[in-house]
C-alpha positions in Angstrom: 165.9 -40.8 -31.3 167.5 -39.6 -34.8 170.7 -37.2 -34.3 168.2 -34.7 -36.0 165.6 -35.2 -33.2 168.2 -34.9 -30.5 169.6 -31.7 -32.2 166.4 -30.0 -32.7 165.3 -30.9 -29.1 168.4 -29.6 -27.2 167.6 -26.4 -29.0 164.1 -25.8 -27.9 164.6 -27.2 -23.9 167.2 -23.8 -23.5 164.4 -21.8 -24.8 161.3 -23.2 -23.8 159.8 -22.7 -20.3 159.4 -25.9 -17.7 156.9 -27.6 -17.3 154.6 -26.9 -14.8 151.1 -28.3 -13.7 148.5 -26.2 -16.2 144.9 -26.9 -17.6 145.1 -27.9 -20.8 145.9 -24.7 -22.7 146.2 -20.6 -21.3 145.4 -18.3 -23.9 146.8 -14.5 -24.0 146.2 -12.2 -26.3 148.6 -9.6 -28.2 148.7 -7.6 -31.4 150.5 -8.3 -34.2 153.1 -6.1 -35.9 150.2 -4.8 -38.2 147.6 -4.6 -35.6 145.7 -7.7 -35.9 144.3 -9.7 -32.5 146.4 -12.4 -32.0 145.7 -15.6 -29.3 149.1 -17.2 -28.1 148.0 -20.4 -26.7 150.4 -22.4 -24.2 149.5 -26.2 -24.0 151.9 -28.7 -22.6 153.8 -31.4 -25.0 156.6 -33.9 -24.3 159.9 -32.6 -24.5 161.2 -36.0 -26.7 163.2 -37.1 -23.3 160.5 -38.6 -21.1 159.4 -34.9 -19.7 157.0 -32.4 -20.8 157.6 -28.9 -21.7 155.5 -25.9 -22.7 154.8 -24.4 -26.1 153.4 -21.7 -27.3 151.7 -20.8 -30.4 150.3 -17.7 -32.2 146.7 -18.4 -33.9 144.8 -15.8 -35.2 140.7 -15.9 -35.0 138.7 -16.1 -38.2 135.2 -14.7 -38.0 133.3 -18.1 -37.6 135.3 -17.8 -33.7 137.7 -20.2 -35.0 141.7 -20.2 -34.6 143.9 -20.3 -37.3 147.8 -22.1 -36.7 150.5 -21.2 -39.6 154.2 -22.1 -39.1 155.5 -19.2 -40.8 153.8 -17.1 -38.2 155.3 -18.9 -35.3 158.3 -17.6 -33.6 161.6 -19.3 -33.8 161.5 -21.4 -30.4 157.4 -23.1 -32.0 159.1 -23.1 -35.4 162.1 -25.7 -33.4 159.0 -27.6 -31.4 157.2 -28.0 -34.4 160.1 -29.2 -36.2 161.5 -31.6 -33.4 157.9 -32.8 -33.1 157.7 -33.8 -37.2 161.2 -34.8 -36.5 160.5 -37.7 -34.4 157.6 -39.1 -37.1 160.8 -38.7 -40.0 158.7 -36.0 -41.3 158.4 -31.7 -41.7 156.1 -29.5 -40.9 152.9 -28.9 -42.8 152.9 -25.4 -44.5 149.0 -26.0 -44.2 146.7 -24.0 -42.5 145.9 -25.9 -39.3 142.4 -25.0 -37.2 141.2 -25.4 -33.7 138.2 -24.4 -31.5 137.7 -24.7 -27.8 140.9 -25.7 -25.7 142.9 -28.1 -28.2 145.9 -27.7 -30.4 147.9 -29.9 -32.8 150.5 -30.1 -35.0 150.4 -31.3 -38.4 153.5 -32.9 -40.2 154.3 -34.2 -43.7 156.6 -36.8 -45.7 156.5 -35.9 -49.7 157.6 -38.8 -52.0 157.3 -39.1 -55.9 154.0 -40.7 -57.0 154.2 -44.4 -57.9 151.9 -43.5 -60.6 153.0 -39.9 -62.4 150.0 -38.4 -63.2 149.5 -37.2 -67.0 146.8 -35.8 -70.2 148.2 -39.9 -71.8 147.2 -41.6 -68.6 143.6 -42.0 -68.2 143.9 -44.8 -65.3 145.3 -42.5 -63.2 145.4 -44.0 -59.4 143.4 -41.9 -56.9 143.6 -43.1 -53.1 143.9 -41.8 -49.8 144.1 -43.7 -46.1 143.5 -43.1 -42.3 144.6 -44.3 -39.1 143.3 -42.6 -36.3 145.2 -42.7 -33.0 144.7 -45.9 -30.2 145.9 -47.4 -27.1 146.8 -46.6 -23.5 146.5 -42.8 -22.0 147.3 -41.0 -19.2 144.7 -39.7 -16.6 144.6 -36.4 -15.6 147.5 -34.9 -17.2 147.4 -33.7 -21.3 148.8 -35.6 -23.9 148.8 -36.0 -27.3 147.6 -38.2 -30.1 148.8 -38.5 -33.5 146.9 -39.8 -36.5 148.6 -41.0 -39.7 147.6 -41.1 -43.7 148.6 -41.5 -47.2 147.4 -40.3 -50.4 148.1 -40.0 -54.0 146.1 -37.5 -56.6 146.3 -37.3 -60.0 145.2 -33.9 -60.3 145.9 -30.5 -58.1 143.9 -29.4 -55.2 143.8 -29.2 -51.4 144.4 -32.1 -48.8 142.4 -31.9 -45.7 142.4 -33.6 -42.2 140.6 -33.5 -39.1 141.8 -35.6 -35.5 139.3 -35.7 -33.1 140.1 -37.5 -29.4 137.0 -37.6 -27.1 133.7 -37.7 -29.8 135.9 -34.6 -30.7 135.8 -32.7 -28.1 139.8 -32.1 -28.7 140.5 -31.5 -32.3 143.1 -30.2 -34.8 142.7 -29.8 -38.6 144.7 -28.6 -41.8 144.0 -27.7 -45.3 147.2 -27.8 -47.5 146.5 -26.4 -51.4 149.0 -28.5 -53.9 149.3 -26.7 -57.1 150.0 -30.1 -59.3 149.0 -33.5 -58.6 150.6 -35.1 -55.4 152.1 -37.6 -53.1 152.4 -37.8 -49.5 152.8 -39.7 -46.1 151.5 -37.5 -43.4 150.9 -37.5 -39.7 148.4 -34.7 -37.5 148.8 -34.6 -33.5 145.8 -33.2 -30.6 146.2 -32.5 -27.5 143.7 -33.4 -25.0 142.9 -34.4 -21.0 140.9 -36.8 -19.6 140.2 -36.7 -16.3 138.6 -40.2 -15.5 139.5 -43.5 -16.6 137.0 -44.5 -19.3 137.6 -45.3 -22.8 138.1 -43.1 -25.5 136.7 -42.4 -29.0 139.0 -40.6 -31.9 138.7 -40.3 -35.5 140.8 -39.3 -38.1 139.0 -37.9 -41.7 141.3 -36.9 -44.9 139.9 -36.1 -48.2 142.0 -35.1 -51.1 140.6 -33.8 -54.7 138.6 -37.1 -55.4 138.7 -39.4 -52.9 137.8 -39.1 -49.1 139.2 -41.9 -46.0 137.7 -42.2 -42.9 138.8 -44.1 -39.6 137.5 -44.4 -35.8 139.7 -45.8 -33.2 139.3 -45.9 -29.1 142.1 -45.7 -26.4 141.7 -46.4 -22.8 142.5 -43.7 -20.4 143.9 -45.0 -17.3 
């Protein structure tokens, strides 16, 4: 674990609840300072030390019934999770707009470099490529846990990156849309949360498009 990890997780374990046996997320609702519904989901993640810890997070419906995650409307303590949780990929949180519906959550996370091939109006062989790894391996039974996809891109023009996990046939899944106002660079990972409660295997999937090219990958874990 990085000195950054460490930091960022003994932070967030004297502010976070314990863990406790839940289903797989508790919703509550509240309003926001101006009003608006708000759904604070708790789910259950690892705490980074062998142990699992709640976390909450404020998602605000859309009017397709769907639930809408952005870090800068989290409070402090999510802020740390989510940071701790990017943390431990050597990455930062996605200032994308992340998406759930039914009982999952996520987390999405990103790593910005410098393109390898600068994009310009004198270079017409511009590269255009985008990968996908969706999660595999072993899984618990019966308790959540999370999976974490992984993908790289490079655009030579502007536009948005999008990326949907899916764990179960996608019965759990997380996406984000992030906009890039000039062309762009990256090495990102997304995390769902999900339960099993038999041993069986596992389908997941991981699709990313960016402005002109679109990567798609299936994987299976076995939950035991």
């Amino acid at each position: 674990m990085s000195s950054r990890t460490l930091i960022l997780c003994l932070a967030i374990a004297t502010a976070l609840p314990a863990f406790a046996e839940t289903p797989l997320s508790v919703d509550r609702t509240e309003l926001s300072p101006k009003g608006e519904l708000i759904i604070v989901r708790r789910t259950t993640w690892p705490d980074f030390d062998g142990g699992q810890i709640q976390v909450d997070q404020r998602l605000k419906p859309d009017d397709f019934g769907r639930l809408i995650y952005r870090y800068k409307d989290q409070t402090e303590v999510t802020k740390l999770y989510h940071q701790a949780f990017c943390a431990s990929m050597d990455m930062e949180p996605s200032q994308g707009e992340g998406m759930v519906e039914g009982p999952a959550t996520g987390w999405a996370c990103t790593r910005e470099a410098i393109p390898r091939y600068p994009a310009s109006q004198g270079n017409p062989k511009s590269i255009d490529w985008v990968t996908a790894t969706a999660p595999s391996g072993r899984v618990p039974v019966g308790i959540s846990y999370y999976s974490t996809g992984q993908m790289n891109a490079e655009s030579s023009v502007a536009g948005a990156r999008t990326a949907r996990i899916g764990v179960d046939n996608g019965r759990c899944y997380f996406s984000d849309t992030r906009h890039y106002s000039s062309p762009f660079y990256l090495s990102e990972g997304i995390g769902v949360i999900c339960t099993v409660n038999e041993s069986r295997f596992v389908s997941t999937s991981l699709d990313v498009c960016i402005p002109k090219q679109c990567a798609s990958n299936r994987g299976t874990q076995f939950a035991e």
